[in-house]
N, CA, C and O of each residue as an XYZ file, in Angstrom:
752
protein
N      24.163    -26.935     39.063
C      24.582    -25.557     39.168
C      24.577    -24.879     37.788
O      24.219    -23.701     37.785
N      24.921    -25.445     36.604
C      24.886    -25.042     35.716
C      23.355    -24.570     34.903
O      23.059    -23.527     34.321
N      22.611    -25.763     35.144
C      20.996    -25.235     34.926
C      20.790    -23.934     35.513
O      20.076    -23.151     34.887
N      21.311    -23.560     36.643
C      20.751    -22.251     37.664
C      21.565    -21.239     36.818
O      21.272    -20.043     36.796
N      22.336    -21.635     36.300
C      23.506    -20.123     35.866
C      22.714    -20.103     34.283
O      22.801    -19.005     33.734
N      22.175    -20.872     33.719
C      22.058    -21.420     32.465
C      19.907    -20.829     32.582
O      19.406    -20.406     31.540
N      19.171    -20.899     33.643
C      18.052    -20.082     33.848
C      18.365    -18.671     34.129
O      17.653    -17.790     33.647
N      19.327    -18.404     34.834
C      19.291    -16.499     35.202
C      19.545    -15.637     33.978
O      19.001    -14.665     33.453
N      20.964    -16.669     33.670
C      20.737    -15.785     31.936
C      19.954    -15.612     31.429
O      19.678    -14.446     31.145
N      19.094    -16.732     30.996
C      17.956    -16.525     30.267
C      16.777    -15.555     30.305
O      16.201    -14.863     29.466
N      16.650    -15.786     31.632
C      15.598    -14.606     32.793
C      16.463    -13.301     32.702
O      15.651    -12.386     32.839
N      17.703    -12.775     32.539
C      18.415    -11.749     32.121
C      18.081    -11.185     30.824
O      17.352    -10.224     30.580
N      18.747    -11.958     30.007
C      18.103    -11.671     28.122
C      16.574    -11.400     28.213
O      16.023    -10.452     27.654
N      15.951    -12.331     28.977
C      14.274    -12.260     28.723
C      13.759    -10.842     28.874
O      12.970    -10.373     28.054
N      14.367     -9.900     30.311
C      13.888     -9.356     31.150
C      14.739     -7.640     29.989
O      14.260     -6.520     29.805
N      15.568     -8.025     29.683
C      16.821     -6.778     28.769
C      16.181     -6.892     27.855
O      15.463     -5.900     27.983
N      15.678     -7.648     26.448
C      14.557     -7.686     25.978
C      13.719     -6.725     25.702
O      13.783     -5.915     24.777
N      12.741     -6.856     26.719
C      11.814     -6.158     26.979
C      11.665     -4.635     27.646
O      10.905     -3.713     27.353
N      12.496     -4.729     28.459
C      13.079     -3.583     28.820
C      12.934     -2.299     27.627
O      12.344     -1.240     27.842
N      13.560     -2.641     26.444
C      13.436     -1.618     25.537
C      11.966     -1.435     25.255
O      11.767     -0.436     24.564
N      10.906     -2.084     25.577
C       8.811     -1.893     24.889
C       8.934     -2.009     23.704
O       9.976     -1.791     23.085
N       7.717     -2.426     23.165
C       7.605     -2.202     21.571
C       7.760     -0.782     21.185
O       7.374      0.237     21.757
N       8.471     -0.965     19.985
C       8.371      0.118     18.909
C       6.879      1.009     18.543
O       5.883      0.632     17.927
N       7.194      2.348     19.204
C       5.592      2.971     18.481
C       6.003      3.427     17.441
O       7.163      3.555     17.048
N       4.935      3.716     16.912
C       4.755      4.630     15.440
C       5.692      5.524     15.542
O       6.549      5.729     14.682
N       5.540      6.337     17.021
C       5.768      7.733     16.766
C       7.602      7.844     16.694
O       8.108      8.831     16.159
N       8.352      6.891     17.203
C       9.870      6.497     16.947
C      10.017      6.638     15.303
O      11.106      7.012     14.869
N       9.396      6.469     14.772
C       9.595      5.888     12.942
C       8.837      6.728     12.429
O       9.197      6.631     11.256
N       7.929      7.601     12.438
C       7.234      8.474     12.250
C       7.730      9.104     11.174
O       7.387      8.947     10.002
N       8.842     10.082     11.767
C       9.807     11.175     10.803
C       9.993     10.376      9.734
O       9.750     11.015      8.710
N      10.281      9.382      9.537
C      11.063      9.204      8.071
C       9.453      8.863      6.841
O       9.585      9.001      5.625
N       8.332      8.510      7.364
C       7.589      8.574      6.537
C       6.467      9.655      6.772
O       5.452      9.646      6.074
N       6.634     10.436      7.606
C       5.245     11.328      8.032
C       5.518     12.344      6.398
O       6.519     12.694      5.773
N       4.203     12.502      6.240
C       4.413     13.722      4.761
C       2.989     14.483      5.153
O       2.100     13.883      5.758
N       2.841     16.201      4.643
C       2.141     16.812      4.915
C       1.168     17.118      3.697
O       1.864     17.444      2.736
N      -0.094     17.132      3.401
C       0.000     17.650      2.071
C      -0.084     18.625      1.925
O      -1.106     19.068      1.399
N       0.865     19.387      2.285
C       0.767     20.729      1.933
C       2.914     21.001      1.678
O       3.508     22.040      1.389
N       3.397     19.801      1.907
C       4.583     19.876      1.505
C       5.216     18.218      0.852
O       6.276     17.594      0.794
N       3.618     18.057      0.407
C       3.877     17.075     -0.761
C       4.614     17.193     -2.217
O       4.168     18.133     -2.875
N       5.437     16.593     -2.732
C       6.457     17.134     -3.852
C       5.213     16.292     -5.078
O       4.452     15.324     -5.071
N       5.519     17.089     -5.761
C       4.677     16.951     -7.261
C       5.770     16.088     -7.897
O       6.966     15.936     -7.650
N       5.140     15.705     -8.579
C       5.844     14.514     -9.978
C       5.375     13.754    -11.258
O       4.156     13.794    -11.421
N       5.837     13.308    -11.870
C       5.012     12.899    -12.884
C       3.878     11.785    -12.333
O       4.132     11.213    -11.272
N       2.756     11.502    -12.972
C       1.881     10.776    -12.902
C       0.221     11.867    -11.953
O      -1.005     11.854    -12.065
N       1.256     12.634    -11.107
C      -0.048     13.588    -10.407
C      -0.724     14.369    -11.201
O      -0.027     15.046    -11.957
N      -2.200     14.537    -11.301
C      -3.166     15.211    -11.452
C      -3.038     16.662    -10.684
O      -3.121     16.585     -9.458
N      -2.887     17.703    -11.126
C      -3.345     19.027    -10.684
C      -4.547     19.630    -10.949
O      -4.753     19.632    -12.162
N      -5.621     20.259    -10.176
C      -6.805     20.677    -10.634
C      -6.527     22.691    -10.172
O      -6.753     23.353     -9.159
N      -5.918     23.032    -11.618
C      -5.736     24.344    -11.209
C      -7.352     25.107    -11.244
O      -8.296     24.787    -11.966
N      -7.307     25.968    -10.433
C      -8.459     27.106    -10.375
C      -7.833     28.440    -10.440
O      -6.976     28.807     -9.636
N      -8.389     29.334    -11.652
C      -7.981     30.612    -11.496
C      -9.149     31.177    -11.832
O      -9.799     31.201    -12.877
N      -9.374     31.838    -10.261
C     -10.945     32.892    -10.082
C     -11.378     33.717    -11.018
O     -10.602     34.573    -11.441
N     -12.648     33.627    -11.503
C     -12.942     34.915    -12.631
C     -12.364     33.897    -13.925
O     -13.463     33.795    -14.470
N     -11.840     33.426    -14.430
C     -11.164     32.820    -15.453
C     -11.819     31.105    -15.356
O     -11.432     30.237    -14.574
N     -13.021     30.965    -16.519
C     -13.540     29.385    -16.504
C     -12.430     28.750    -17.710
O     -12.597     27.602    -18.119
N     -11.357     29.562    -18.198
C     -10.862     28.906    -19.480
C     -10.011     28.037    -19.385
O      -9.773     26.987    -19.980
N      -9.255     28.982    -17.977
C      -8.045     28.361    -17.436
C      -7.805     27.708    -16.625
O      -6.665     27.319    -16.370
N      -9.240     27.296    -15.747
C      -9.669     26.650    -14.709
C      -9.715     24.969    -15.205
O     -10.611     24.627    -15.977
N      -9.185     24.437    -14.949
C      -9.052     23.206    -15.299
C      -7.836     22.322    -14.600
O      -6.952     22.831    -13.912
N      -7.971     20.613    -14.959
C      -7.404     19.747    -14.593
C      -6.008     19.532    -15.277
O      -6.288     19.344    -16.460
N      -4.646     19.465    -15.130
C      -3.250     19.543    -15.869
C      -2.756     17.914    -15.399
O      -3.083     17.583    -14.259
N      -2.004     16.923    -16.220
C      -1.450     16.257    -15.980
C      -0.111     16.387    -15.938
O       0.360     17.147    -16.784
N       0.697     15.822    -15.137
C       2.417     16.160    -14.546
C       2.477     15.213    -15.810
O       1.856     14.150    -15.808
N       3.587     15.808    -17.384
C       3.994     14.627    -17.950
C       5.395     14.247    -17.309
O       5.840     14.658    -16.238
N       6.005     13.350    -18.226
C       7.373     12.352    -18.108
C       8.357     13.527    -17.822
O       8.892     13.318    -16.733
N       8.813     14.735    -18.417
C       9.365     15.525    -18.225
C       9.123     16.485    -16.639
O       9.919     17.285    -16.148
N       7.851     16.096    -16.140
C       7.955     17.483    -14.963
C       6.865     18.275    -15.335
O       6.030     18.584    -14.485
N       6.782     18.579    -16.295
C       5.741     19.831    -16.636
C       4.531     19.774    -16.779
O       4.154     18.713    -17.278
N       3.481     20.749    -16.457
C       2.198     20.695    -17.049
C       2.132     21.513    -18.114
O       3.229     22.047    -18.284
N       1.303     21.860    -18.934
C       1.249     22.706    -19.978
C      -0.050     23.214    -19.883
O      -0.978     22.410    -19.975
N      -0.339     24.673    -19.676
C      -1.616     25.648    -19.454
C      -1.706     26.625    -20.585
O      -0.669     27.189    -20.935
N      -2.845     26.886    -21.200
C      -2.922     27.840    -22.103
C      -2.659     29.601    -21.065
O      -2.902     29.903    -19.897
N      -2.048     30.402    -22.283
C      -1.851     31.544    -21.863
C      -0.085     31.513    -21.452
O       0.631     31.943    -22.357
N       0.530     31.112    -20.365
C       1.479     30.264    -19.746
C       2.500     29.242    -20.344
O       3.627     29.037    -19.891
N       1.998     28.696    -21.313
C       2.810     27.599    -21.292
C       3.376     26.776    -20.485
O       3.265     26.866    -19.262
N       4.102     25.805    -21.135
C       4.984     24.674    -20.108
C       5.321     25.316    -18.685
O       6.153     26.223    -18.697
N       4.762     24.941    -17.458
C       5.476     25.512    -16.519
C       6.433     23.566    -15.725
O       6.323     22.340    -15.734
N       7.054     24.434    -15.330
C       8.257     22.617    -14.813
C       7.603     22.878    -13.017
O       7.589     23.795    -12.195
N       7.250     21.808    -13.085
C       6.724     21.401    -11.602
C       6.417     20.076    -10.401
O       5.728     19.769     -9.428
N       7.836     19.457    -11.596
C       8.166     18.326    -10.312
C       8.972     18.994     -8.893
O       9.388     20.152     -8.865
N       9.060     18.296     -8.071
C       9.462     18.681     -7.015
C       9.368     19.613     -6.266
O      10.128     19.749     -5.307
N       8.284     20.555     -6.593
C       7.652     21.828     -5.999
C       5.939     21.206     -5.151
O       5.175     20.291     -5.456
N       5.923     21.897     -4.396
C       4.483     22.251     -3.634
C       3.718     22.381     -4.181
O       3.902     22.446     -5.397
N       2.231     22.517     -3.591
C       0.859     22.831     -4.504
C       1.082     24.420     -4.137
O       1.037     24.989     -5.228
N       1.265     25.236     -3.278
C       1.479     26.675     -2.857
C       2.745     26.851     -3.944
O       2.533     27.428     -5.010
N       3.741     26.454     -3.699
C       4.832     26.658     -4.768
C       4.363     26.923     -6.214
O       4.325     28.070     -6.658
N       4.030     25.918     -6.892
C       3.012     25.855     -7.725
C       2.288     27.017     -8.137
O       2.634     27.733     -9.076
N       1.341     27.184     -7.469
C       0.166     28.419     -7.639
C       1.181     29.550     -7.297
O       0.708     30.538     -7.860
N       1.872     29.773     -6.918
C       2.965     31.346     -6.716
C       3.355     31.265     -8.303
O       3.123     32.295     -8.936
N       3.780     30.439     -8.842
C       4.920     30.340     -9.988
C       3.852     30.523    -11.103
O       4.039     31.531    -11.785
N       2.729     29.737    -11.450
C       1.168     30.003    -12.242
C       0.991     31.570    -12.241
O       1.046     32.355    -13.188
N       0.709     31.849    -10.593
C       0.404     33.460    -10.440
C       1.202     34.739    -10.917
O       0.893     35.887    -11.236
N       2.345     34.024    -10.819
C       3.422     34.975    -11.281
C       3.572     34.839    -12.735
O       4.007     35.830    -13.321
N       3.388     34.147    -13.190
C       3.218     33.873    -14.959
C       1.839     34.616    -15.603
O       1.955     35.386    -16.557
N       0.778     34.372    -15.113
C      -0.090     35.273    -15.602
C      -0.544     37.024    -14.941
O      -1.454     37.796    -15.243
N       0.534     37.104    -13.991
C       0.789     38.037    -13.984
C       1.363     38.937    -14.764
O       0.981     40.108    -14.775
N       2.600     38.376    -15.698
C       3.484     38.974    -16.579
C       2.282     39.219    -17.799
O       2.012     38.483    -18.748
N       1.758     40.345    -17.460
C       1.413     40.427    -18.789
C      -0.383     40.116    -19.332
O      -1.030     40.904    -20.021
N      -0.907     38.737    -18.785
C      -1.912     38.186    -19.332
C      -3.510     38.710    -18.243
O      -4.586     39.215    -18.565
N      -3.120     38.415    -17.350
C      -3.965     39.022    -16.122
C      -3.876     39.700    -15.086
O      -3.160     39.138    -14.258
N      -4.344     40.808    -14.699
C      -4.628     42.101    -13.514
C      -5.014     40.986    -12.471
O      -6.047     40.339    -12.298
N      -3.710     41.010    -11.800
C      -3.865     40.085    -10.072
C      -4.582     39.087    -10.069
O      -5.660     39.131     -9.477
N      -4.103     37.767    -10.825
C      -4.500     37.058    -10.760
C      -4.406     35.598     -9.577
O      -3.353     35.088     -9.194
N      -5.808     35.164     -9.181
C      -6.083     34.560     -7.992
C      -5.894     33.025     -7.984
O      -6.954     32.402     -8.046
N      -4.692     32.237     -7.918
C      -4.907     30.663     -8.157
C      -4.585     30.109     -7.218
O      -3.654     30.397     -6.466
N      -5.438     29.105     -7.139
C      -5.341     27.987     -6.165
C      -4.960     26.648     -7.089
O      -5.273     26.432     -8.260
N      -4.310     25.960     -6.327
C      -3.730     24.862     -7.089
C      -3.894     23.249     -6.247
O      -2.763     22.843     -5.977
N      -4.894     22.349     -5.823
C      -4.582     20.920     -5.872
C      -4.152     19.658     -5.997
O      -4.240     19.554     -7.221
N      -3.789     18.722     -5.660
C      -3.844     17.348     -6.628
C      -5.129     17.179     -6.568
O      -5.854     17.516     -5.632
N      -5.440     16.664     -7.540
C      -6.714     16.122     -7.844
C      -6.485     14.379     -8.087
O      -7.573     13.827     -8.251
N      -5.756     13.792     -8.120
C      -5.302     12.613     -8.360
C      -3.643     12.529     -7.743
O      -2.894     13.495     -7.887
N      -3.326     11.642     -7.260
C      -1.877     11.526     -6.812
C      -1.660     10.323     -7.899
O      -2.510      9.596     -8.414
N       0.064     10.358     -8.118
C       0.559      9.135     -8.542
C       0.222      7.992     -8.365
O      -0.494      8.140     -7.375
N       0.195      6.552     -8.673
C      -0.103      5.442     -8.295
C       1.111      4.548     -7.718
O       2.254      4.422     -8.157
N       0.373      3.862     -6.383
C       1.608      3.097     -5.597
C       1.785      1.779     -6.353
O       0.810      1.442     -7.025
N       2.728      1.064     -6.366
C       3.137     -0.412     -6.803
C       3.309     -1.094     -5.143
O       3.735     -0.607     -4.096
N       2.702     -2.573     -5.539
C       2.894     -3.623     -4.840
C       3.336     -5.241     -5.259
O       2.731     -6.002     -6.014
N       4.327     -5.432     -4.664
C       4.619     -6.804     -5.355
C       5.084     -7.736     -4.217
O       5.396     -7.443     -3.063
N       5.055     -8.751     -4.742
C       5.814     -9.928     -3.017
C       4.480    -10.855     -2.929
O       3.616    -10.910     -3.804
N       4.481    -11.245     -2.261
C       3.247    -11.932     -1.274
C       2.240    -11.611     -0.702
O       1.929    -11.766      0.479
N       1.374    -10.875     -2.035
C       0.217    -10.717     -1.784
C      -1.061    -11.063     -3.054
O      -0.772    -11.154     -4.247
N      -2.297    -11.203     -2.581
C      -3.234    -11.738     -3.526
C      -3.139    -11.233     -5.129
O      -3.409    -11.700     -6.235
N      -2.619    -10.061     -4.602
C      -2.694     -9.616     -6.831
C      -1.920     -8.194     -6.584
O      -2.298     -7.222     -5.930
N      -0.631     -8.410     -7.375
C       0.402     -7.438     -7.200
C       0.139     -6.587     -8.539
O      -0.364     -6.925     -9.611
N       0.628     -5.437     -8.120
C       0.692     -4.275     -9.880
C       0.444     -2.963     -9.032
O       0.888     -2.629     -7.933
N      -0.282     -2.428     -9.777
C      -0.351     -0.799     -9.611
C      -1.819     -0.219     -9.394
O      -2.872     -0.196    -10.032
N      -1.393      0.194     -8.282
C      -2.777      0.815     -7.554
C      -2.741      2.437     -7.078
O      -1.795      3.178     -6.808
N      -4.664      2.716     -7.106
C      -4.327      4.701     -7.080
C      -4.190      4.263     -5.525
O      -4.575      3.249     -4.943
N      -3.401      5.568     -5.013
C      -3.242      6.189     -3.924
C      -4.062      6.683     -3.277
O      -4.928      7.238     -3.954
N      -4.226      6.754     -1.957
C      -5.312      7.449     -1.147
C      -4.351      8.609     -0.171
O      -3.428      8.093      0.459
N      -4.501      9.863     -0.054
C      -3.592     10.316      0.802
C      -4.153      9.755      2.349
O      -5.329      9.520      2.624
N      -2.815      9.592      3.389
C      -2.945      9.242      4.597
C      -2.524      7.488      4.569
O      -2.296      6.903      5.628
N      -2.469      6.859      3.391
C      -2.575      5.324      3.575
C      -1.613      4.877      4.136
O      -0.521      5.445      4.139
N      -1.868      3.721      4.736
C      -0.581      3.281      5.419
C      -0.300      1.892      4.529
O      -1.183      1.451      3.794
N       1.039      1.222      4.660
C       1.332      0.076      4.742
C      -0.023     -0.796      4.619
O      -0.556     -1.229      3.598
N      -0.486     -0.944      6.201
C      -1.456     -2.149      6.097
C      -2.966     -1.955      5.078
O      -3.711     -2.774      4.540
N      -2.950     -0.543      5.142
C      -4.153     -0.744      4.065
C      -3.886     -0.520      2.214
O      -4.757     -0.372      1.357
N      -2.255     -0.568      2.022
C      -2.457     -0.925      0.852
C      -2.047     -2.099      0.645
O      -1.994     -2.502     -0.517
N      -1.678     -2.893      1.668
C      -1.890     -4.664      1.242
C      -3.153     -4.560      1.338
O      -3.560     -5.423      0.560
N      -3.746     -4.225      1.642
C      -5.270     -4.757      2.000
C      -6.243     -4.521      0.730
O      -7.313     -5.037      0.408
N      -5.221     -3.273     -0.007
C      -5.915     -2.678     -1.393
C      -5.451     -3.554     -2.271
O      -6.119     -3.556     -3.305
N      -4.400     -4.438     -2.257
C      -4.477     -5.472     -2.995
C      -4.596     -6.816     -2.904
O      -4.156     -7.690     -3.651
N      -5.268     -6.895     -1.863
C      -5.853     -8.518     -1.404
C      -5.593     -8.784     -0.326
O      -6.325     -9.668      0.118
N      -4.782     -8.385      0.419
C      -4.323     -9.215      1.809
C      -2.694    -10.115      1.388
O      -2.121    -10.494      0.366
N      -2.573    -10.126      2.149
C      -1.044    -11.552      2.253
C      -1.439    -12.600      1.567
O      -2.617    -12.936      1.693
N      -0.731    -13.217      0.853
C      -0.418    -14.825      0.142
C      -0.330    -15.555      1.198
O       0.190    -15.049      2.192
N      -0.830    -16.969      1.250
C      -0.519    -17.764      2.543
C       1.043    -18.379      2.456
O       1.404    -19.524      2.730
N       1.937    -17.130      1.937
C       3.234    -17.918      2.297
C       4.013    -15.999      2.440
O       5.118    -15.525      2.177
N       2.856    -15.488      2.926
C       3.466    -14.054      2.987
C       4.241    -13.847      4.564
O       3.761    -14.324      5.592
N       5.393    -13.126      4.524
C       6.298    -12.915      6.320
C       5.329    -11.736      6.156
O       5.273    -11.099      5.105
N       4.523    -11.449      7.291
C       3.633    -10.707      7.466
C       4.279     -9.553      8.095
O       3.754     -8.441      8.036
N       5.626     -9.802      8.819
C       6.468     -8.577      9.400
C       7.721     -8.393      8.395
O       8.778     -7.906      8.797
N       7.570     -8.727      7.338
C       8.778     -7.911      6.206
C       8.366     -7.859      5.165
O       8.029     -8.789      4.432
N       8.338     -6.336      4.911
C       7.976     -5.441      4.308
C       9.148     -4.582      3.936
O       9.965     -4.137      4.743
N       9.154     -4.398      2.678
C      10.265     -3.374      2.211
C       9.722     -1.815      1.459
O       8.795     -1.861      0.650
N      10.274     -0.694      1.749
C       9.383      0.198      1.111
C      10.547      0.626      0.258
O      11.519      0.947      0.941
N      10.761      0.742     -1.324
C      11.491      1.661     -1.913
C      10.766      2.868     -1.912
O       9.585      3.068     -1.628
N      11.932      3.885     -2.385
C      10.683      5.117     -2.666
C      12.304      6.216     -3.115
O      13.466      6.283     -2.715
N      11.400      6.938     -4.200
C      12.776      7.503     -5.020
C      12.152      8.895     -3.815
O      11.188      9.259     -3.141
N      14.146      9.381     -4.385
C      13.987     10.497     -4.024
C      15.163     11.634     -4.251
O      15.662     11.131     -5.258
N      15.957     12.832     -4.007
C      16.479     13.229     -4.759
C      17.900     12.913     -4.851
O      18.771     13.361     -5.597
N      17.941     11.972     -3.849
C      19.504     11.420     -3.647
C      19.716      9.651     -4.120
O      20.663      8.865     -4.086
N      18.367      9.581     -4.526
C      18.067      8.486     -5.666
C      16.934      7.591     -4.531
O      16.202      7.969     -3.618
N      17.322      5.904     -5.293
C      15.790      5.258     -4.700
C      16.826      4.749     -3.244
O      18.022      4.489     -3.114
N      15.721      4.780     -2.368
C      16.352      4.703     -0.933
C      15.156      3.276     -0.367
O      14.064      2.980     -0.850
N      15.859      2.671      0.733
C      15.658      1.417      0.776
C      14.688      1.438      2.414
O      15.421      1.898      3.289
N      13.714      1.174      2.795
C      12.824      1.485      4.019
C      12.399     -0.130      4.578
O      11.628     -0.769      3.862
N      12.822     -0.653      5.632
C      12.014     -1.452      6.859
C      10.611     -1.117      7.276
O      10.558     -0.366      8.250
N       9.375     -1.526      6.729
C       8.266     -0.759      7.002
C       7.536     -1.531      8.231
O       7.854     -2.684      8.523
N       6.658     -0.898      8.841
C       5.529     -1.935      9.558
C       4.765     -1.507      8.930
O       4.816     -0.765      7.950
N       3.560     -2.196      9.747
C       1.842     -2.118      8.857
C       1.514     -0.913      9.416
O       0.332     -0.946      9.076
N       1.630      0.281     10.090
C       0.823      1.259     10.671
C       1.973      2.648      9.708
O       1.561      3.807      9.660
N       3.078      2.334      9.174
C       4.256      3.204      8.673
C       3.212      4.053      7.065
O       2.544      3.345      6.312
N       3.309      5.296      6.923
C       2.324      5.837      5.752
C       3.469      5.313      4.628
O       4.627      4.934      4.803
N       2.547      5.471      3.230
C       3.233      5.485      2.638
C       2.612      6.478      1.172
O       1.435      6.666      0.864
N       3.745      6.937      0.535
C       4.221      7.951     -0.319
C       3.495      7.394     -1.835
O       3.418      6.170     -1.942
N       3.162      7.924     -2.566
C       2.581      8.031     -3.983
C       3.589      7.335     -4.535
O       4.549      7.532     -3.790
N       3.897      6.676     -5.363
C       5.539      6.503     -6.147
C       6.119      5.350     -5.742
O       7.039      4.907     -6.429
N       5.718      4.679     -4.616
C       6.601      3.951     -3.252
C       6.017      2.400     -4.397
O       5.037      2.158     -5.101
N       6.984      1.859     -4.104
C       6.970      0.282     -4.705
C       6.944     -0.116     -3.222
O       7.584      0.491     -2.364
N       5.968     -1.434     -2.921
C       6.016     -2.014     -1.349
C       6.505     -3.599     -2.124
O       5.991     -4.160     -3.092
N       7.506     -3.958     -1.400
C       7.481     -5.348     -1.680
C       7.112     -6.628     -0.339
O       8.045     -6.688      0.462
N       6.397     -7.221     -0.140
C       6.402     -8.086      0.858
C       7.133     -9.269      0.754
O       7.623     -9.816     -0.234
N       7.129     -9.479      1.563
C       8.800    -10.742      1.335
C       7.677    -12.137      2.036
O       6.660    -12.142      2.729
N       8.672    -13.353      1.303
C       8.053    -14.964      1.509
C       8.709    -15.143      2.667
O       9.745    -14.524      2.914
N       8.098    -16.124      3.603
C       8.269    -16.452      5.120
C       9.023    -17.962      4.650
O       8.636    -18.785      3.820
N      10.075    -17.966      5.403
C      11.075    -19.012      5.241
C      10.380    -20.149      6.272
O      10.303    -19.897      7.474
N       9.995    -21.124      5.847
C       9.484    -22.346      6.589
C      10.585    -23.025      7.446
O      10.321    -24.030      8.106
């Protein structure tokens, strides 16, 4: 009698289980979905400003350590944590004051920050970014798994303005410019 009470449970748990389906993407989505068009700037990004009619000022700016790029005409403008539209309003409005009659800028990354990878995989360090990448293809940008890699734990740090915050990733989860991935060793 006890085997029979000792199978239904089991067939209970088995059946409650499953009941919940796998986890899709689209449950976990929000916390890593990013747009680029409300991508935050920071140090290490490439900007490729364009201002129409103007080949002088048309050029590539690097985000330094401080936030800022530095443009002739303009000067230092501070542009961590702002938009590429944000951006080009704040440019436009600067050479407006003064230097140019309605001036037209468009503003890019031309390069994003570089992601870090470390843990259990073929060759850990610092790699460029691709926008759209996920999880599984930047292990894949640095070799694949170690044969002692837990292939389902994955940790994503990733700063942000309430400091560095701590992420459960899967392989299909995007990930952010800046983001350290660590893969964790599989306990034998």
């Amino acid at each position: 009698m006890g085997l029979v009470r000792f199978a239904v449970l089991f067939a209970i748990l088995l059946v409650s289980a499953c009941a919940s389906g796998p986890r899709s993407h689209s449950s976990v989505a929000p916390n890593y979905e990013q747009s680029n068009a409300s991508y935050a700037l920071d140090t290490g990004d490439v900007l490729r400003v364009t201002v129409y009619n103007d080949n002088q000022l048309t050029n590539s700016y690097g985000i330094d350590d401080a936030g800022y790029i530095s443009m002739p005409l303009v000067g230092r403008v501070y542009v961590r944590g702002k938009t590429v539209s944000a951006t080009s309003a704040l440019i436009t409005t600067r050479l407006a004051s003064g230097y140019l009659r309605d001036p037209n800028v468009a503003v890019e990354v031309a390069q994003y920050r570089p992601f870090f990878i470390q843990g259990e995989v073929a060759s850990s360090g610092q790699f460029s970014y691709v926008f759209g990448m996920t999880v599984r293809a930047a292990i894949s940008t640095a070799g694949g798994f170690s044969d002692v890699a837990a292939k389902n734990s994955v940790t994503i740090y990733r700063n942000s303005a309430a400091g560095v915050i701590t992420l459960r990733a899967s392989m299909d989860d995007l990930v952010q410019p800046g983001d350290t991935i660590v893969v964790h060793e599989r306990w034998l």
